[in-house]
N, C-alpha and C positions, 0 to 999 in steps of 0.2 A: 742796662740800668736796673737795678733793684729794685722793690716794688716798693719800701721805703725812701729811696730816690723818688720814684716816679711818685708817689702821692706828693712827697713837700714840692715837687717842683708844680705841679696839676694847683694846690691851695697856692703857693706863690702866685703864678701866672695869671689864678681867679681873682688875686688882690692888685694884682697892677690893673687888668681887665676893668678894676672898678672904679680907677681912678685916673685911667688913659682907655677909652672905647677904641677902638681900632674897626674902622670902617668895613662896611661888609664889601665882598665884590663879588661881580656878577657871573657864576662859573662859567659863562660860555669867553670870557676874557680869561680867567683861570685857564681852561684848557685849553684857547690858544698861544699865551705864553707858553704853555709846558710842551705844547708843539712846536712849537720853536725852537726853545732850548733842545729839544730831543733832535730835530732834522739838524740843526748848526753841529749836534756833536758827532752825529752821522754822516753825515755829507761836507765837515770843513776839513779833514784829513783827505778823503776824498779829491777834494777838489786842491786842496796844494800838492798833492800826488801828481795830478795832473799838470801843473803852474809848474813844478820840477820839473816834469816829464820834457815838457814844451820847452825849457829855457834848457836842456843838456845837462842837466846836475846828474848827480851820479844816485844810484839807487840807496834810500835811507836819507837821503840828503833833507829832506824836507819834514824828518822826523827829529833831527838836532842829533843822526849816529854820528859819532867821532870817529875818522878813521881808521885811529889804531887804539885799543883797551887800554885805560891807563891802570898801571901796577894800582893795587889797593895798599895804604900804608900799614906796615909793620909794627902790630903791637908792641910792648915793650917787656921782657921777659919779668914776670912777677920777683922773682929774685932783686931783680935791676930796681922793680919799684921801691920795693919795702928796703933795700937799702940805702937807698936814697931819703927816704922820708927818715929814717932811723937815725941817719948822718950826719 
């Protein structure tokens, strides 16, 4: 963000602030949300790792890998475009 960005958005935000307050909250509720959020995205791979592991699926399985790579599609030769758009 630019610092031209960043001021009009800082004056924007000062002016809704003043016309909608937005509740204070109590940082020790702040930091255990953000506890939270931080141990779910640590330990939920984790633990379907495990849920896979237990039920026989096959390694990657519980990360959504596809078996086999699928082909990436084929741009279209620039030639091919502009003579088409021309035509």
């Amino acid at each position: 963000m630019s610092d031209a960005d960043a001021a009009r958005f800082t004056e924007a935000y000062r002016e809704v602030r003043k016309h909608f307050p937005v509740p204070a909250v109590d940082p020790k509720w702040v930091a255990l949300a953000t506890f939270g959020y931080v141990a779910f995205g640590v330990y939920s791979p984790r633990v379907a790792a495990v849920v896979a592991k237990k039920r026989g699926a096959a390694p990657g399985a519980s990360r959504g890998a596809s078996p086999a790579p699928m082909p990436a599609p084929q741009a279209p030769e620039v030639a091919d475009w502009f003579s088409s758009v021309v035509n």
